[in-house]
C-alpha positions as CSV (number, residue, x, y, z in Angstrom):
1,X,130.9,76.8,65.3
2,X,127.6,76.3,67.4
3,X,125.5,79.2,68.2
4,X,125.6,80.7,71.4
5,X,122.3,79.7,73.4
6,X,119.4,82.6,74.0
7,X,119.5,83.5,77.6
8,X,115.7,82.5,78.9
9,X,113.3,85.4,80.2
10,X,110.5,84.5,82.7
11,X,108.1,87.7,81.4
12,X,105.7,88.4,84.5
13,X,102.8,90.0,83.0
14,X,100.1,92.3,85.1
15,X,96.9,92.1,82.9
16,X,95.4,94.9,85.1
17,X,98.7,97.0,85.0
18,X,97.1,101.0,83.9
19,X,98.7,101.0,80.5
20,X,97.6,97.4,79.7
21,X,99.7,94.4,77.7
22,X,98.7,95.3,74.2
23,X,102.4,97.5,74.6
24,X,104.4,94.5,75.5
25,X,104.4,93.2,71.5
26,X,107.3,95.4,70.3
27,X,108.9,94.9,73.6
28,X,108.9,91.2,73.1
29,X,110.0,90.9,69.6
30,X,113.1,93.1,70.7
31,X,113.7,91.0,73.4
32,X,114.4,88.2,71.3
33,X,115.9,89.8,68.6
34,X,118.7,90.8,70.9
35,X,119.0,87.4,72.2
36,X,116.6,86.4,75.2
37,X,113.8,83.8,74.6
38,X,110.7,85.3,76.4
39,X,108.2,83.0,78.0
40,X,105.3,84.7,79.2
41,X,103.2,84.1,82.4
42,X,100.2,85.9,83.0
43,X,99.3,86.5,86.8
44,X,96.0,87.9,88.3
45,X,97.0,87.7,91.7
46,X,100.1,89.5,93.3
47,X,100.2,86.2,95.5
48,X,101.1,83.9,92.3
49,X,104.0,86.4,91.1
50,X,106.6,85.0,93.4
51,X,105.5,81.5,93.5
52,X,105.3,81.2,89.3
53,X,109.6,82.7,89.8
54,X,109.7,79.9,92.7
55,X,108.1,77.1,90.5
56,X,109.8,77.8,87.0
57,X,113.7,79.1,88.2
58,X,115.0,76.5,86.4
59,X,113.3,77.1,83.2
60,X,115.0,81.3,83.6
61,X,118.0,83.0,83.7
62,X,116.3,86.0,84.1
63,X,113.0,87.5,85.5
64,X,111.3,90.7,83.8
65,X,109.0,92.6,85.6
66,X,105.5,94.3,83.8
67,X,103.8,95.9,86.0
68,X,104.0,98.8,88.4
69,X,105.4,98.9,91.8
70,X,102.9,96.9,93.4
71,X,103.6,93.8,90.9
72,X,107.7,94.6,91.1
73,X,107.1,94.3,95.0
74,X,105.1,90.8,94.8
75,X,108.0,89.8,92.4
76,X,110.1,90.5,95.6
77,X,110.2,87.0,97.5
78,X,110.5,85.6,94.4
79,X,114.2,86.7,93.1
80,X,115.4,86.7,97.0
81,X,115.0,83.2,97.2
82,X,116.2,82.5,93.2
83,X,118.5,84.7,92.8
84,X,117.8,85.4,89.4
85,X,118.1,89.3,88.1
86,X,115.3,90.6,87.3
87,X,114.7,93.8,84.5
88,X,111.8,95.9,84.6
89,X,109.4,97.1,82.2
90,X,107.4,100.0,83.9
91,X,104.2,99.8,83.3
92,X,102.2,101.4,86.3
93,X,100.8,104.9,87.3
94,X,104.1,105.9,89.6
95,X,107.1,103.4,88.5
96,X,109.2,104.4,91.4
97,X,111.6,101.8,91.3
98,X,112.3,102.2,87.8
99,X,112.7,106.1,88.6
100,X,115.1,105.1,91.0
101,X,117.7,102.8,89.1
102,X,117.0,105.4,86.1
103,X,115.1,103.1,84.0
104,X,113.5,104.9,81.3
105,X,109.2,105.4,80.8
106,X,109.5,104.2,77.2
107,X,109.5,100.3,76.9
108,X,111.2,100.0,74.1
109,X,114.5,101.8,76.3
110,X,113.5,99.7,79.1
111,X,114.1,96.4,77.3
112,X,117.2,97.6,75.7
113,X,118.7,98.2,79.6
114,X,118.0,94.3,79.9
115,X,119.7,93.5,76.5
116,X,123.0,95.5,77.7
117,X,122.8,93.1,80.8
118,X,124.5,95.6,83.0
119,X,123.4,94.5,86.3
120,X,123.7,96.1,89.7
121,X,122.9,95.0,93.6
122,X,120.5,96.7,95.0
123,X,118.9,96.6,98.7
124,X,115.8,95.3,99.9
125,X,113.9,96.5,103.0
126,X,111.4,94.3,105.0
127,X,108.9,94.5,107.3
128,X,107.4,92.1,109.4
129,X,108.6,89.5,106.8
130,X,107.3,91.8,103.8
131,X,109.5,93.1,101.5
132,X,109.6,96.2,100.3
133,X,111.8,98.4,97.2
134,X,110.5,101.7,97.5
135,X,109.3,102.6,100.7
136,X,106.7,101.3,103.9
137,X,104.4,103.9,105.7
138,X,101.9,104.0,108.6
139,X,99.7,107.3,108.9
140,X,98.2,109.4,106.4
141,X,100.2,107.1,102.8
142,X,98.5,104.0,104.2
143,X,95.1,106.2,104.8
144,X,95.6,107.0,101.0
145,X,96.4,103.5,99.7
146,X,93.1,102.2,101.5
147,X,91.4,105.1,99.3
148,X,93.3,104.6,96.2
149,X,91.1,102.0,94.9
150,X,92.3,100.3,91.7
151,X,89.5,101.5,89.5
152,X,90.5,105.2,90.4
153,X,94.2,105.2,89.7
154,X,93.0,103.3,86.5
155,X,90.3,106.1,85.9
156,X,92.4,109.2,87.2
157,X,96.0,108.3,87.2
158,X,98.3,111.0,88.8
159,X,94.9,113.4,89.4
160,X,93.7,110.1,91.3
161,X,96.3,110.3,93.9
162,X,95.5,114.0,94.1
163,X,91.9,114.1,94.7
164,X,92.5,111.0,96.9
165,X,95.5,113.4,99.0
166,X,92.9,115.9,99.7
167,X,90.4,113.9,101.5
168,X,92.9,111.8,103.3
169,X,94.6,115.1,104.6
170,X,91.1,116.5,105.7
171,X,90.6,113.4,108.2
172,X,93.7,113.2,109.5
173,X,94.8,113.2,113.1
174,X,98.1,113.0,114.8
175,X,98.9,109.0,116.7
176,X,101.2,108.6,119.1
177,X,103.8,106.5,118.2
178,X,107.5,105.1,119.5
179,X,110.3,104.4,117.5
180,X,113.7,102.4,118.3
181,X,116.5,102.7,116.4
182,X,120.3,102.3,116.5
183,X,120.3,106.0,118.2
184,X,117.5,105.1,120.8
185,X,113.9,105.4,121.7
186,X,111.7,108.3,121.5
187,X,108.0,108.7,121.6
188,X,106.5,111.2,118.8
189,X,102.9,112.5,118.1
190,X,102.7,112.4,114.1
191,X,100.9,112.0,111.1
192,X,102.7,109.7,109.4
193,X,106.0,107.7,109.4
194,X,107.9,106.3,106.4
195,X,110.8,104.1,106.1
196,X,112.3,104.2,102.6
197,X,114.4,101.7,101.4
198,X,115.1,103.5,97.7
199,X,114.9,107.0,96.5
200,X,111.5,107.6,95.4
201,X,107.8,106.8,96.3
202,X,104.9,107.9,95.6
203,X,105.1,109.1,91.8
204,X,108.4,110.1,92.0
205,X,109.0,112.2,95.6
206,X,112.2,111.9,97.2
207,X,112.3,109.7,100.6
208,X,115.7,111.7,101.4
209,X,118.1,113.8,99.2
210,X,120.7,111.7,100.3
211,X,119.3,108.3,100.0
212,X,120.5,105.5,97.7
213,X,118.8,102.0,97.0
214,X,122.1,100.6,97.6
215,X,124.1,102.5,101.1
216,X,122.5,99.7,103.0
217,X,120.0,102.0,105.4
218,X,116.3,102.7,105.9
219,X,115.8,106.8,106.1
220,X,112.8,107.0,108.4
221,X,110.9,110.6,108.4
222,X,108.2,111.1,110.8
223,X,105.8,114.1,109.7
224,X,104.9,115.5,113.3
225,X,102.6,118.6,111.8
226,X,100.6,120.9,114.5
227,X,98.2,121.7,111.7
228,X,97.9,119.4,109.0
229,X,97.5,122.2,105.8
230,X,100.9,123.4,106.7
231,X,102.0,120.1,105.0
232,X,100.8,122.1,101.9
233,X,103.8,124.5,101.8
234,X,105.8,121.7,102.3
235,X,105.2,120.0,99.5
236,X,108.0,121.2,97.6
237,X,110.5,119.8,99.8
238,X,109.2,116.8,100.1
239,X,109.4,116.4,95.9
240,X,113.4,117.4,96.4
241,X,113.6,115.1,99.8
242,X,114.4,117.9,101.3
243,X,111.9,117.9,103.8
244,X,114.4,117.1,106.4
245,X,115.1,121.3,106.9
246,X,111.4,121.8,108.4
247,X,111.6,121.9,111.9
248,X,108.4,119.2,112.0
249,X,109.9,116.6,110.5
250,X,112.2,114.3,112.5
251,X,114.5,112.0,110.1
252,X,116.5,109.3,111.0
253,X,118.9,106.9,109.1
254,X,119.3,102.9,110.6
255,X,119.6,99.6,109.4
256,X,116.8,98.8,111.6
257,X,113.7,100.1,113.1
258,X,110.8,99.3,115.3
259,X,107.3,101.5,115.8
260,X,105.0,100.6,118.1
261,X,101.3,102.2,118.7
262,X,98.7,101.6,121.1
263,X,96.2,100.5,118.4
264,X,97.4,98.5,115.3
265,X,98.0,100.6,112.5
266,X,97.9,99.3,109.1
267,X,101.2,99.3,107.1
268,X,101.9,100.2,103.6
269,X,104.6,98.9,101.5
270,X,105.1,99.7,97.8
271,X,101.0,100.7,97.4
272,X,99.7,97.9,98.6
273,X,98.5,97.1,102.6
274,X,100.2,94.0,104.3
275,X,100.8,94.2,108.2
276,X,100.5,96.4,110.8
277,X,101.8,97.9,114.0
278,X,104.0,96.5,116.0
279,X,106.3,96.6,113.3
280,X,109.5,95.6,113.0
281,X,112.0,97.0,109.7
282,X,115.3,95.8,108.6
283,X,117.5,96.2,105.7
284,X,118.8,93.5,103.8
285,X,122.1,94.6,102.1
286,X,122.7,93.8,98.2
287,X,119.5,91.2,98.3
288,X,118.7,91.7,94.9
289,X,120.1,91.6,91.0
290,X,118.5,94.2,88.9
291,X,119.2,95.0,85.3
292,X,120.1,99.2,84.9
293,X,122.0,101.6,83.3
């Protein structure tokens, strides 16, 4: 009787990833105890992650993820065009993604969710031609990514993004801004718009109580505050996602969106800054294989 063969796993490692590699030993060696062959390619560029899935497919029938949402995002391209599933071993400051499809903190659980092999179709959103997981942004989150430096979420983790918050929401001033959608056009003054593709973003706040990474919509929510500090006592129902209640927050649900400004405004997606105004956001239905519970 001949030995069933080890499935192959393409290990995409982030050497700069907050809680470091020296983890990923015990996750390995359980890995290939239950069965997958790991081969492990370091990046140090998000550029190289989807072109090392491109260049070595056929050496994987798998891809697995270390990093935080900002590698998982530059993974993105890369098991579009593949097709391969890909498992994730969270291993950033705000995991989102993994919060979303209920993939645990602890690696050791995380690698036994790619060992069961129960895998599920998610959706991926895109803007511009970037894709995104979690969630894109224009306004005051993409203010706070350009502050967010790498050395500071290393240095201050969660207290980073807090410190960071509070002098991003000190400088901020409403932009005009228009956005279509299947229901229309209207033009809003806000602080900040958001199209979420998943359930969480930012360290684990909700984009929309009712929002799932796989209905096959983008929930918008535009934050159209009179006085920015107000935004504190909403803070609460923006953790729930249910921010929708407050009478300064429009929300919308599409499959498609466009937002235009009068000057270019940079554009967030997962944490990291690619495009800008005009922008143009799509959904793309059951894109993606991931491994969860």
């Amino acid at each position: 009787m001949s030995m069933p063969s080890k499935r192959r796993g393409l290990m995409l490692v982030n050497p700069n990833a907050r809680r470091g590699t020296e983890a990923l030993e015990p996750v390995i060696k359980r890995l290939e105890a239950g069965g997958i062959h790991v081969v492990v390619e370091r990046f140090h560029t998000p550029d190289e992650v989807s072109a090392d899935i491109a260049r070595r497919r056929h050496e994987a029938d798998l891809v697995i993820v270390c990093g935080g949402d900002g590698t998982i995002n530059s993974a993105a391209r890369g098991v579009l065009e593949t097709g391969l599933p890909m498992g994730v071993i969270p291993l950033g400051t705000a995991n989102d993604l993994a919060r979303t499809l209920g993939i645990p903190d602890d690696l050791l659980g995380a690698a036994d969710i790619i060992l069961a092999g129960k895998q599920r179709r998610i959706d991926l959103g895109e803007v511009n031609g970037h894709p995104f997981f979690n969630v894109a942004s224009l306004g005051l989150s993409a203010d706070l990514a350009r502050g967010l430096t790498r050395e500071a979420k290393r240095r201050w983790g969660k207290l980073g993004y807090a410190l960071a918050a509070m002098r991003v929401v000190a400088a901020a001033r409403p932009f005009r801004a228009e956005i279509v959608s299947d229901a229309g056009t209207v033009t809003v003054r806000t602080l900040q718009i958001a199209v979420g593709n998943g359930v969480h973003y930012g360290g684990g706040t909700v984009i929309h109580e009712n929002a799932s990474i796989d209905d096959a919509h983008l929930d918008l929510y535009s934050l159209e505050l009179k006085n920015v500090w107000k935004f504190g006592l909403m803070l609460g129902a923006f953790r729930r996602g249910q921010h929708g209640a407050w009478d300064e927050v429009r929300t919308a649900k599409s499959t498609e969106f466009d937002i235009r400004t009068r000057e270019p405004k940079a554009i967030n997606t997962d944490g990291d800054i690619v495009t800008q105004t005009p922008a143009h956001f799509r959904i793309m239905p059951g894109a993606v294989r991931v491994f969860a519970p």
